[in-house]
C-alpha positions in Angstrom: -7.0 -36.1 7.4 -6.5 -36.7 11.4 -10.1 -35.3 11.9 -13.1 -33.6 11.6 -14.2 -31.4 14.5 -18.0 -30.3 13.8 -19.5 -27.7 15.8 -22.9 -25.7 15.9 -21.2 -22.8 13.4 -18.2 -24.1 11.9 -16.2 -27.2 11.7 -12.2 -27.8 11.5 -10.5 -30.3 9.7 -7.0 -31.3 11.0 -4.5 -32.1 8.1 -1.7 -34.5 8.6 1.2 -33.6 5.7 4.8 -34.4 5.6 6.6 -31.1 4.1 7.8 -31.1 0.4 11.6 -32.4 0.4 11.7 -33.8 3.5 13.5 -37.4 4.3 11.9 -40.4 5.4 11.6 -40.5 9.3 11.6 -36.3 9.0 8.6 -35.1 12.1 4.9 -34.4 10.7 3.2 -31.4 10.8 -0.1 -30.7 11.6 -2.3 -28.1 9.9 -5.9 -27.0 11.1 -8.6 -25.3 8.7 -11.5 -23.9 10.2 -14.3 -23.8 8.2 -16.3 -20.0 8.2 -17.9 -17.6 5.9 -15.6 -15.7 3.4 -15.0 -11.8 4.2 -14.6 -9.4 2.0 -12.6 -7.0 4.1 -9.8 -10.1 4.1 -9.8 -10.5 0.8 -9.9 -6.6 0.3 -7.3 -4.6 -1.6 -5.3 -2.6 0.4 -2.2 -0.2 -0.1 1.3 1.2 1.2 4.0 2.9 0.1 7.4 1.7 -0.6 10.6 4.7 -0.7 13.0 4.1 -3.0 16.7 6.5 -2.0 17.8 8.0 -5.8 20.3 10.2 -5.7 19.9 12.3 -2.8 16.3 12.3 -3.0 13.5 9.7 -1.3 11.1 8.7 -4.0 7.7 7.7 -2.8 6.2 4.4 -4.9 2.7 4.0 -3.6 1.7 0.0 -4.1 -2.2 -1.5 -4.1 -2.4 -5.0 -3.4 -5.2 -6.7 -5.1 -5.8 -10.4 -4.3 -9.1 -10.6 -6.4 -11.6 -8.8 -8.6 -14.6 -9.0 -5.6 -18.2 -7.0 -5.5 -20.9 -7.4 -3.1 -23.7 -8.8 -4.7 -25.9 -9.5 -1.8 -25.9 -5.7 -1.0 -26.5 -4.8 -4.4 -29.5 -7.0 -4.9 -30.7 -5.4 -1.6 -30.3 -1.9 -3.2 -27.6 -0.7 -1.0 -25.8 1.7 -3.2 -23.0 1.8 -1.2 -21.8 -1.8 -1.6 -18.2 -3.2 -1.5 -16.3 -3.6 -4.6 -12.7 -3.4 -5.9 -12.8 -0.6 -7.7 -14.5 1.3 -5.2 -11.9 0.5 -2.7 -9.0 0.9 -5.4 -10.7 4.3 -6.2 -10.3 5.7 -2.5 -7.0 4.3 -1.7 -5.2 6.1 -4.6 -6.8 9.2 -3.6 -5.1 8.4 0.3 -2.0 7.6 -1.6 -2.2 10.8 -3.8 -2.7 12.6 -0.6 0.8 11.1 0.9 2.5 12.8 -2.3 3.2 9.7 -4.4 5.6 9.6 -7.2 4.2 6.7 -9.2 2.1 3.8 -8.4 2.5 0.0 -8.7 -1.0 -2.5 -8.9 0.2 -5.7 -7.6 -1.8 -9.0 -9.8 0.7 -11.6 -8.6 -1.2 -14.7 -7.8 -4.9 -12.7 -8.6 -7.0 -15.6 -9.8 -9.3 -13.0 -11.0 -13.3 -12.7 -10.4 -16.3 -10.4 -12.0 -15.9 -9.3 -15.0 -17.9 -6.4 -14.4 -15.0 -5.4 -12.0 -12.1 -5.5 -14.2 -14.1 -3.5 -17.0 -14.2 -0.8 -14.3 -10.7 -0.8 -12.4 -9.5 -0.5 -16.3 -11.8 2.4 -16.1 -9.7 4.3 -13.0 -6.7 4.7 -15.4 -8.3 4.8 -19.2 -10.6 7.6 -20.2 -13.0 5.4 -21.9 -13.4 3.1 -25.0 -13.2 -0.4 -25.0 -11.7 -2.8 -22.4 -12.1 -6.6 -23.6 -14.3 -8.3 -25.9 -16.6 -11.3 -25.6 -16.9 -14.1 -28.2 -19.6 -16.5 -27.9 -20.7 -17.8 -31.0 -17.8 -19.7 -33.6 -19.6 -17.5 -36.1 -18.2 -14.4 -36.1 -19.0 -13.2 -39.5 -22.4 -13.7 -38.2 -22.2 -12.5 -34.7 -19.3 -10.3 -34.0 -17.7 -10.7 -30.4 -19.2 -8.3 -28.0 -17.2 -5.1 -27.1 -17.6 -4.2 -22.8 -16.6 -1.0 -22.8 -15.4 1.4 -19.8 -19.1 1.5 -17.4 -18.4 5.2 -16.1 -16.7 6.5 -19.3 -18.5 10.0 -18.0 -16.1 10.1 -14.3 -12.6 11.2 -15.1 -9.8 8.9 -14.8 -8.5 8.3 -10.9 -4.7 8.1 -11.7 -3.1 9.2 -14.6 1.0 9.4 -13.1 3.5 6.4 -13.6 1.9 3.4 -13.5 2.8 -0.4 -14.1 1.0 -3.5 -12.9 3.1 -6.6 -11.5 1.8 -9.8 -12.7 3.0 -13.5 -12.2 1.9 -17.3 -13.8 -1.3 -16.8 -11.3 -2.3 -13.8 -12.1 -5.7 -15.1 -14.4 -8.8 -14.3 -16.1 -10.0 -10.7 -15.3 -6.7 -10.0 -13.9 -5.3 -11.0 -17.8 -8.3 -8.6 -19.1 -6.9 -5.8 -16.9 -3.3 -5.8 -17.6 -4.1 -6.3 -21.1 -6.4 -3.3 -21.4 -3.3 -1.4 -19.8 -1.0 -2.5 -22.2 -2.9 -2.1 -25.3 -3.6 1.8 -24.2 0.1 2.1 -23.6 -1.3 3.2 -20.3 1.5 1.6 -17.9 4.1 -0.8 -17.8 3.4 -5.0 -17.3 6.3 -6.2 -14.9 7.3 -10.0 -13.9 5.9 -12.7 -15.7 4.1 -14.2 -18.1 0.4 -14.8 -16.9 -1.5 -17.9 -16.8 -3.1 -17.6 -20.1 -7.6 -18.1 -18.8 -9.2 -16.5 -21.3 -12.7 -18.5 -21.4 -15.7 -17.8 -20.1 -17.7 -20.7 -18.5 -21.2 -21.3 -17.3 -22.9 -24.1 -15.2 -25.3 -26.7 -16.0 -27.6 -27.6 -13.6 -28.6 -32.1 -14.5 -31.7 -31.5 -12.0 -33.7 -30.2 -14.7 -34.1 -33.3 -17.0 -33.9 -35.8 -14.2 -35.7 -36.4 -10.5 -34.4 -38.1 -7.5 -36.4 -38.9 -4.4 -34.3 -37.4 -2.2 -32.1 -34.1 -1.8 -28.5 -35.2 -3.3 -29.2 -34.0 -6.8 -27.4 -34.9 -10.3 -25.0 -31.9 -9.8 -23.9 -29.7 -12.6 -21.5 -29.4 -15.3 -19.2 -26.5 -16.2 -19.3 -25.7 -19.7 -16.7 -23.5 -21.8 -19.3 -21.0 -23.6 -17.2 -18.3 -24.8 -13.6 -16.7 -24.7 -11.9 -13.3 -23.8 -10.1 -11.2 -26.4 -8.1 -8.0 -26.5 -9.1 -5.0 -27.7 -6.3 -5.4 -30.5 -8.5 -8.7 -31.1 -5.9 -11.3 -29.4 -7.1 -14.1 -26.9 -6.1 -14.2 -23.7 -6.5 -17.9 -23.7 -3.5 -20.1 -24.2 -0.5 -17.3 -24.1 -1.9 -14.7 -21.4 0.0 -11.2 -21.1 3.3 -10.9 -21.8 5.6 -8.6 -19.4 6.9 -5.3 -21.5 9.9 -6.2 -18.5 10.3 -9.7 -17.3 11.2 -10.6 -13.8 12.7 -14.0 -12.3 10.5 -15.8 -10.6 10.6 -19.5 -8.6 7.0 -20.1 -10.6 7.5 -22.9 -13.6 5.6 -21.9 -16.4 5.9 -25.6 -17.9 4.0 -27.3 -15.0 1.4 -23.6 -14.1 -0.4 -22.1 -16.8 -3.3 -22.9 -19.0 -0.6 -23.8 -21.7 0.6 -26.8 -19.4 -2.4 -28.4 -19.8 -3.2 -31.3 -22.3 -6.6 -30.0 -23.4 -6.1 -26.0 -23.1 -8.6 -24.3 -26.0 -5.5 -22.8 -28.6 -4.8 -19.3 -28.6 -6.6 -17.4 -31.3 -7.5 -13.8 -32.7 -10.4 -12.0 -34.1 -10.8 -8.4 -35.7 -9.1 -5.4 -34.1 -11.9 -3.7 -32.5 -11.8 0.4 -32.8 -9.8 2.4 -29.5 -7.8 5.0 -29.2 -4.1 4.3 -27.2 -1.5 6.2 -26.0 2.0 7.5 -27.5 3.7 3.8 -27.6 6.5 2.9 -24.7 8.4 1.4 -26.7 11.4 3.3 -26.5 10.6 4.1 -22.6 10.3 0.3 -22.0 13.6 0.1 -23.6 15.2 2.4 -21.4 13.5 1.5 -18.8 15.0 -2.5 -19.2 18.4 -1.2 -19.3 18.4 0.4 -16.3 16.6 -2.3 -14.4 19.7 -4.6 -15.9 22.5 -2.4 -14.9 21.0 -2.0 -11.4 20.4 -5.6 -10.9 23.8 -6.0 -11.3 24.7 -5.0 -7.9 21.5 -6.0 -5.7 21.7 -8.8 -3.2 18.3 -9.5 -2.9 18.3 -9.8 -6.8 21.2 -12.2 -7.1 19.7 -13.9 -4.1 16.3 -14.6 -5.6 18.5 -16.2 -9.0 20.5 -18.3 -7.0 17.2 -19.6 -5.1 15.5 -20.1 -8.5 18.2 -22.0 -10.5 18.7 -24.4 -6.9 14.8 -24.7 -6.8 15.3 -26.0 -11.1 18.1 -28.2 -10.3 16.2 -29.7 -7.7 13.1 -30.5 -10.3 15.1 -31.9 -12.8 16.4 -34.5 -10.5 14.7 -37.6 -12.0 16.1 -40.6 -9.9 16.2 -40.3 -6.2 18.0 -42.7 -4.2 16.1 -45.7 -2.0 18.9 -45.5 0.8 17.2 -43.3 3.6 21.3 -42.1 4.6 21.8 -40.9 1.1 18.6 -38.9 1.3 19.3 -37.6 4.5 23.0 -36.4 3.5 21.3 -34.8 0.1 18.6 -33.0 2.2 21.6 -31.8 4.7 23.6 -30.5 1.7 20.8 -28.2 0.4 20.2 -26.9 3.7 23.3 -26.1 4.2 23.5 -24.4 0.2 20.2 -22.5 1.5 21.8 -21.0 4.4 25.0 -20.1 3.0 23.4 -18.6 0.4 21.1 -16.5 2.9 24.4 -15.5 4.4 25.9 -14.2 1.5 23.1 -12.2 0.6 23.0 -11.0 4.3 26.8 -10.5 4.3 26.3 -7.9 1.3 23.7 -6.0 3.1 26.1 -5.6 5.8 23.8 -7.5 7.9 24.4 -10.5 11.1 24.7 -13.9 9.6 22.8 -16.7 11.0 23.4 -20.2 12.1 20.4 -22.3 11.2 17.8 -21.3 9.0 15.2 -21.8 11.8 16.5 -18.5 13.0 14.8 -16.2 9.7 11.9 -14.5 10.3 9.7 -14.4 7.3 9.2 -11.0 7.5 12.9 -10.1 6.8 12.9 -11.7 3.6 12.4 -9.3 0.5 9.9 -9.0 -1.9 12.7 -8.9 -4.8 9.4 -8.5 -7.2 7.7 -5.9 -5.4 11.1 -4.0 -5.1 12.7 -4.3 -8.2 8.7 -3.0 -10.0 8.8 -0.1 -7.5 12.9 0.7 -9.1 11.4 0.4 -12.4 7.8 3.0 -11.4 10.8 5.5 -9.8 13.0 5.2 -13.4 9.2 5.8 -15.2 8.7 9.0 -13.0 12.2 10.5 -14.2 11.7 9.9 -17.5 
């Protein structure tokens, strides 16, 4: 920390860091947070639509981004009925996308630490007619008292979408994100696309210390965060541990060894209990099949997606380096070399696209680089609509 500026509203901390593979002696960079309220409209989902050329024809893949599963409390609890949640604001934006004429529709998870419960119960609600979406187990007596089934809350309303649908998950997608793609898959409702997900599957509470002890002044005895219960499936298995696994797997730069709930010494094991009663779709299980062999066969000959390999398998070679060298010229002349394997492989990938190479990798914008993930799910919805 350089410093702390403190005004009457909000207060910035200046952060000092060195970036990650940088030599000794490389310049410091200097980072400032201001401190403020959080908004829901920045954290809100929002949506656009991605064409994918097939041919001869343009095939419109509408996309909603959801960073988290948020509701407005505060404007509930003052009785405004028309407060902000995600699926409210998921609701209206496939009826703008439906409007634009889309073919199929992508929900992107990818690094959606999740949120309210009560929200992912009812976004699983937009796309399932009703029954169960997770269940809740809080007592290790289950003979006794049978996990808790949260079904669909509108199971009256009709379902928003019901075209081509898969969700795009990654190792931070978490917790009601998990319940959500899971409901999906167990319904056979859509397709799960990218990666396995980070595997939260408890439910925790906190305990306030105040109440058993007194202190003269203000600080308090804090709280503790207690594990009180876990998440299951409507098929009955956890969440915990394992997450949701992709019916179509994607590359991605994210280890699952070092994120994850399984990377973690302590992690509560993955379990099951009873299959709980729900009516799914016709299984994909010969769609998701063809649907793999297509996305194979047109990987083949994609830049972006032999880009985004070679950048992955560089980014593991560079973790599995155990011993790094003391002599500053030696890690200078390493650091130069992967610069130099980054930029000519930017080149190539460039070079394909029939694109203008560049000279120093200080000249890429970040907006020019492709979302392989994003692209190659919105491929896969377009293959779902033909079929």
């Amino acid at each position: 920390v350089v410093d702390l500026i403190r005004g009457p509203k909000k207060s910035v901390v200046r952060l000092q860091i060195i970036p990650a593979n940088s030599v000794p002696g490389s310049p410091k960079e200097i980072i400032a947070l201001t401190r403020g309220a959080v908004k829901l409209e920045e954290q809100a989902a929002k949506s656009n639509v991605i064409k994918v050329p097939h041919e001869g024809r343009e095939w419109s893949i509408g996309v909603i981004e959801i960073p988290g599963f948020y509701r407005d409390y505060r404007a509930l609890s003052n009785g405004d009925t028309d407060f902000t949640s995600v699926s409210r604001d998921v609701k209206r934006l496939i009826g703008e996308l439906e409007e634009q004429g889309i073919d199929g529709l992508v929900v992107d998870l990818r690094g959606n630490g999740g949120g309210h419960l009560t929200e992912a119960t009812a976004l699983s609600g937009l796309f399932i007619d009703n029954g169960p979406i997770v269940q809740l187990r809080n007592d290790i007596d289950v003979r006794r008292n049978p996990p808790q089934r949260l079904d669909d809350p509108d199971p009256v309303a009709r379902v928003a979408y019901n075209g081509p649908l898969a969700v795009l998950v990654d190792r931070f997608s978490a917790s009601a994100s998990e319940i959500f793609a899971g409901a999906i898959q167990d319904y056979s409702r859509g397709v799960i696309i990218g990666q396995q997900t980070f595997g939260k599957g408890t439910v925790k509470n906190l305990y306030s210390l105040d109440q058993y002890f007194r202190r003269e002044d203000d600080k308090g005895f804090g709280q503790l965060t207690l594990t009180i219960g876990k998440y299951y499936r409507v098929t009955g298995a956890s969440t915990q541990h394992r997450g949701v696994y992709p019916d179509i797997e994607l590359p991605s730069n994210i280890d699952t060894e070092i994120v994850g709930e399984s990377a973690r010494e302590n992690a509560l094991p993955w379990d099951t209990v009873d299959t709980t009663r729900f009516t799914a779709g016709v299984p994909l299980d010969s769609t998701i099949a063809s649907l793999t062999t297509n996305h194979i066969e047109r990987s083949k000959d994609d830049p972006n997606f032999q880009y985004q390999l070679d950048r992955i398998e560089a980014g593991k070679e560079i973790r599995e380096q155990k011993v790094v060298s003391l002599n500053i010229e030696k890690r200078r002349t390493t650091r130069e070399q992967q610069l130099a394997d980054a930029l000519k492989r930017e080149n190539d990938r460039r070079v394909a696209l029939q694109l203008e190479p560049i000279e120093s990798l200080d000249d890429l914008d970040d907006e020019e680089m492709p979302d392989v993930q994003l692209d190659q799910a919105a491929k896969i919805v377009m293959d779902l609509a033909i079929l």
